[in-house]
N, C-alpha and C positions, 0 to 999 in steps of 0.2 A: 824470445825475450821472456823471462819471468821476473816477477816482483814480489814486495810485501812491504806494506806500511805499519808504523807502529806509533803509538799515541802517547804522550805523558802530557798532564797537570803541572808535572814540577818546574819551577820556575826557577823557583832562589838557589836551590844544589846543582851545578854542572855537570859534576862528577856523578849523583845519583840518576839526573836523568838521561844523560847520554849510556848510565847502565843500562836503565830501564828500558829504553830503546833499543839497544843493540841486542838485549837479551830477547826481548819481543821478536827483534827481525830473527833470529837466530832460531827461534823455533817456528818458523814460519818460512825460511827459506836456507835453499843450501846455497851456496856462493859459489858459481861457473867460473871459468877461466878471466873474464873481466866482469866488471860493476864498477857502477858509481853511486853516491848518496844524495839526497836531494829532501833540505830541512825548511820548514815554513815555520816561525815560532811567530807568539807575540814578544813584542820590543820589550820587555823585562826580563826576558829570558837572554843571557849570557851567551850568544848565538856563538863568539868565534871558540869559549872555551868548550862548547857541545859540541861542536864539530871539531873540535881539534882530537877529542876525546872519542869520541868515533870512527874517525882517521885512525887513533892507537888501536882501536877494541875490535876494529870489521877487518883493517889495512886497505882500506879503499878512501879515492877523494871525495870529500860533502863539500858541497857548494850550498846556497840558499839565501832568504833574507827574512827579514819581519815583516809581518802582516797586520792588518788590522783583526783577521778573524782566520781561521785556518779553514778545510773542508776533509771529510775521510766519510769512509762507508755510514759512521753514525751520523752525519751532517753537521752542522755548523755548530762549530767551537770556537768559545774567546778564550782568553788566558789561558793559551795549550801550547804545542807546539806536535806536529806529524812529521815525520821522518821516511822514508821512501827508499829502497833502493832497488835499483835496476842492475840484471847480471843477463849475460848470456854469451855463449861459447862461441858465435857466430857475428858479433858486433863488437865494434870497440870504442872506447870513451876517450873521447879527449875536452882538456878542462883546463881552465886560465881565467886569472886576474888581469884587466886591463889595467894598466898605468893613467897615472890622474884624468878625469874628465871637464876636472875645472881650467886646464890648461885652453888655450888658444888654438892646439892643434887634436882638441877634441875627434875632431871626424878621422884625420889617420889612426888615433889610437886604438879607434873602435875596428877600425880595419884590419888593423897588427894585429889583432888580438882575433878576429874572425876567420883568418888565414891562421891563426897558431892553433885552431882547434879544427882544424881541416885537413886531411889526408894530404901530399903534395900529389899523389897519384889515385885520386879516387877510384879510376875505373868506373864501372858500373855498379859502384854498391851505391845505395839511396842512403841519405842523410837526413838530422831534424838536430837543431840547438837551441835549447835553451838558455833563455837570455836573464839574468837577475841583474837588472837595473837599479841605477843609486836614484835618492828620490832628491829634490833640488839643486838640478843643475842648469847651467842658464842658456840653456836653449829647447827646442820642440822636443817631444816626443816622438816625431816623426824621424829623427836622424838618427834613433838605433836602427829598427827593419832597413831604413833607406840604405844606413853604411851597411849592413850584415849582409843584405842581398847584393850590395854591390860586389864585396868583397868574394863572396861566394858563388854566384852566380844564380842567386836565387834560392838558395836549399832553403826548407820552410824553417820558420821562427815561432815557439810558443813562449812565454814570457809573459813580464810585466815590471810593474815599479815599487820599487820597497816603499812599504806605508808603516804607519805606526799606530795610534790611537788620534789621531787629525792632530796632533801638537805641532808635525813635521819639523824636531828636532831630533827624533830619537829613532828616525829609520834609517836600516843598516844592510849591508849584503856583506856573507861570510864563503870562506872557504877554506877549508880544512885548518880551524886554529887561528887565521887573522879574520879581522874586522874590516868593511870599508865603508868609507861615507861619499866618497866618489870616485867609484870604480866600478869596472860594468865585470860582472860575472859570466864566463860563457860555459856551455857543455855542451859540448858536439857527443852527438851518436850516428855513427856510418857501419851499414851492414845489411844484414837481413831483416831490416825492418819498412813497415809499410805504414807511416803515419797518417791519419785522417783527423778533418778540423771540421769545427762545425762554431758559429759565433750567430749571435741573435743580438740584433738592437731593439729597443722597444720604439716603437714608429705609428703606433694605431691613433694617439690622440697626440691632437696641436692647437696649439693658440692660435692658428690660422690667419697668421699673417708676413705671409713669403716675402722675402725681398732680398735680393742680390747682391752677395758681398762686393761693394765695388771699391776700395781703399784699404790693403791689408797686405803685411808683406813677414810671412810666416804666421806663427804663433800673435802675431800682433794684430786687432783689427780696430782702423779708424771709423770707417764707414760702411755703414750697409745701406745698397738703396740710398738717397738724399741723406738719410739724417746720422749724427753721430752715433758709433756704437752706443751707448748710454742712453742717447734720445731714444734711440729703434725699443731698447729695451723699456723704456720709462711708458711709452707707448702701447706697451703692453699692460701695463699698469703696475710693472713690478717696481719697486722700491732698489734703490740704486747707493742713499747713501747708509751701506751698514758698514760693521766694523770686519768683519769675515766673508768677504764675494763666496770663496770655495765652499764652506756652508749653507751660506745665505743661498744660493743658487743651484745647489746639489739638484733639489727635482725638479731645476729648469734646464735641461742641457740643451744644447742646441743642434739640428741636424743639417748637415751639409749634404745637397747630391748636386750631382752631378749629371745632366742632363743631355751633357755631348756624347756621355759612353754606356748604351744601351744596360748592361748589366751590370754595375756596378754596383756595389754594395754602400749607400749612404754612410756620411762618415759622422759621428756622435762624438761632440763636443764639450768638456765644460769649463766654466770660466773660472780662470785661476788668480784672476786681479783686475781694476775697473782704475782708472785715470780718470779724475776730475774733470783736472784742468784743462785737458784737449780730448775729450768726452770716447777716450779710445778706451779698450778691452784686450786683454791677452789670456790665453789658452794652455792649456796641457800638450795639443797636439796643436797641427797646421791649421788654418783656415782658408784656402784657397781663395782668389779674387776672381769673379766668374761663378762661383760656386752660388745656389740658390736655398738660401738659409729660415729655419724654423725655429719656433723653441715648442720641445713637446712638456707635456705635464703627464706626470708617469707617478704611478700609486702603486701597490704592493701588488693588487690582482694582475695589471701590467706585468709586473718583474717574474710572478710567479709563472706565468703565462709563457713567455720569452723563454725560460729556462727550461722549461715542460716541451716546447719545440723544438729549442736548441739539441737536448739531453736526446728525443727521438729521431731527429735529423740524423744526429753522428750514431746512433745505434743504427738506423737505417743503412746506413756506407758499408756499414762491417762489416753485417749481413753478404755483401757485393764481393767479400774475399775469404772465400769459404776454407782454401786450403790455409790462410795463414791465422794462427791463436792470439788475436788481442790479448793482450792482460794488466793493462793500464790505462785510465781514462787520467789525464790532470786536466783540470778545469781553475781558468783563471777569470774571477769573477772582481767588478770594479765596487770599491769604498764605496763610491756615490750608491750604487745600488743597495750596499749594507746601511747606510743610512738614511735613505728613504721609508727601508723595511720597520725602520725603529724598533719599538719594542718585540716586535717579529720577524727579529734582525735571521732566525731559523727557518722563515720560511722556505729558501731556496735549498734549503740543508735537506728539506723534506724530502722535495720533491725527487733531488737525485736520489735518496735511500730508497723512495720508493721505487724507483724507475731502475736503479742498477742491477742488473743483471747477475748471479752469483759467481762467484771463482772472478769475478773484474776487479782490479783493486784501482780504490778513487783515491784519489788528495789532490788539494788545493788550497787558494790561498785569495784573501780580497787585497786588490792591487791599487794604485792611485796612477792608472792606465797600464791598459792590455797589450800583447803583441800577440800577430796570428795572421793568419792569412784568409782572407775573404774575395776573393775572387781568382778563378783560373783563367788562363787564355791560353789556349794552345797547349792544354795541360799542365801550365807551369802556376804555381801557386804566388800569387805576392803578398806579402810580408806587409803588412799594414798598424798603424799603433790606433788606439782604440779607447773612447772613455764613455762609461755606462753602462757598459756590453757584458754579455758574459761569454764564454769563450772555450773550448773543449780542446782538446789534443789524444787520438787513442793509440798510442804503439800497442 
């Protein structure tokens, strides 16, 4: 597999910056028998007419969405947009638009659409798809990985959820020339590739006051422990009635583990709406009942901290497969962390310029939740959705 990313400013011209892009990848890479394109802009930027336009100027598909902040070799950019493509003579790309997800029969769609980017005869070549998620749909997050690996039998997922600038009006997923506001993006790649993942939660500090979700059914939680969601929280001492929970609570997410299943990888929560009047809470992702719940308080040396271990974990792996050439790192990092970072919304931008290895090409994107896979059993990866996190993928 080889790559090359390429970077524009431009925002308002479609047509100049999908030049500017394709001319960029074009001295920077030749085009193998397959390739596919893969754009992260911010939401001002004309995503479906840039990639329609890159479809014309490369003749490959761009799938993608909007981001709150982009990521590449220089680190973190706002009002940019990175473009990515992947070629290689030995793997093949398959790419699709799901059909609406606001419909009722959401979970087959996600399905149809996970089987339409899947070989019908895989054999033994290894797989990895990328998921671009629509952002306000009304149900968990937890039901893309869940449907994808259903559908698949597991093959891993790197992903996330189109975000915008926190307005959540104006995030979008594209695909060569249209636009969607709900419809799930997929890209399968089957072949000669060997994907490795690496995700850090930040887990060092907490309000230290555990108690057991026992009233909650999905995304939706009543009760934790005795008291209403709302109480547990108020209890804490945080302030409950504001006008934005998803703001207001960005650096309180909440940790969920799991206590029955020896290695699991704690699951990182945050709130995405507060109910008054029967003092419930609801989530981005699942909340499990049984599950034993925290709120951590998380600051920027945290974040930078996470990503510094993260970034060396998955270089560590590589290391582990000497005959095959990495040549791409994407890293899908959560809003809630860019907005914690505040005015040093770069620091995590730093840290991978300094830690990236030369000849590796990065891009990435801040998501309003991650997919990836955080634990193996029996070798097999599972597909888990994510908020807080930051999150690696290296073909």
């Amino acid at each position: 597999m080889k790559s090359a990313t390429a970077f524009t400013t431009e925002l308002d011209d479609a047509t100049k910056a999908a030049g500017q892009l394709a001319d960029s990848i074009g001295e920077r890479l030749v085009l193998m028998k397959n390739a596919v394109g893969i754009l992260f802009c911010d939401a001002d930027m004309d995503g479906a007419a840039v990639t329609e336009e890159l479809h014309r100027l490369l003749g490959i598909e761009v799938a993608g969405m909007t981001t709150l902040g982009i990521l590449d070799k220089d680190g973190h950019h706002e009002a940019a947009a990175v473009f990515t493509v992947l070629t290689a003579d030995d793997c093949v790309f398959c790419i699709t638009a799901s059909e609406s997800l606001a419909e009722s029969n959401f979970e087959q769609r996600i399905v149809e659409s996970a089987k339409s980017v899947s070989p019908e005869n895989p054999g033994g070549m290894n797989g990895l798809i990328f998921a671009f998620c629509p952002n306000g749909m009304p149900f968990s997050g937890d039901i893309y990985p869940d449907m994808l690996s259903k559908a698949t039998g597991g093959v891993p997922v790197i992903g996330g959820v189109a975000s915008d600038d926190y307005d959540f009006t104006r995030a979008r997923v594209f695909l060569s020339g249209k636009e969607y506001r709900d419809s799930l993006i997929l890209a399968g790649v089957w072949g000669n590739i060997k994907p490795i993942f690496s995700i850090k939660h930040v887990t060092s500090r907490f309000a230290e006051r555990i108690r057991r979700v026992t009233d909650a059914e999905g995304n939706h939680v009543r009760k934790v422990g005795e008291e209403t969601f709302i109480q547990y929280l108020e209890n804490f001492g945080l302030k409950t009635d504001v006008p934005d929970p998803v703001l207001a609570f960005t650096a309180y997410p909440m940790m969920l583990t799991n206590v029955d299943i020896e290695d699991e990888v704690p699951l990182m929560r945050h709130i995405a709406g507060l109910n008054h009047e029967d003092g419930s809470g609801t989530f981005f992702g699942d909340v499990p009942v049984g599950a034993l719940a925290n709120i951590c308080l998380i600051n920027k040396n945290d974040l930078t901290a996470a990503c510094r271990e993260s970034m060396d974990a998955i270089l560590q792996e590589s290391a582990e497969y000497p005959g095959y050439e990495y040549s791409t790192l994407f890293c899908m990092s959560c809003c809630g962390r860019a907005m914690i970072l505040g005015s040093d919304s770069y620091a995590e931008g730093r840290v991978l310029t300094e830690m990236r290895p030369d000849g590796l090409v990065l891009t990435g994107a801040y998501c309003l939740g991650e997919i990836c896979p955080t634990r193996y059993k029996d070798g097999v990866a599972v597909n888990r959705f994510h908020n807080c996190s930051i999150t690696f993928c290296m073909v």
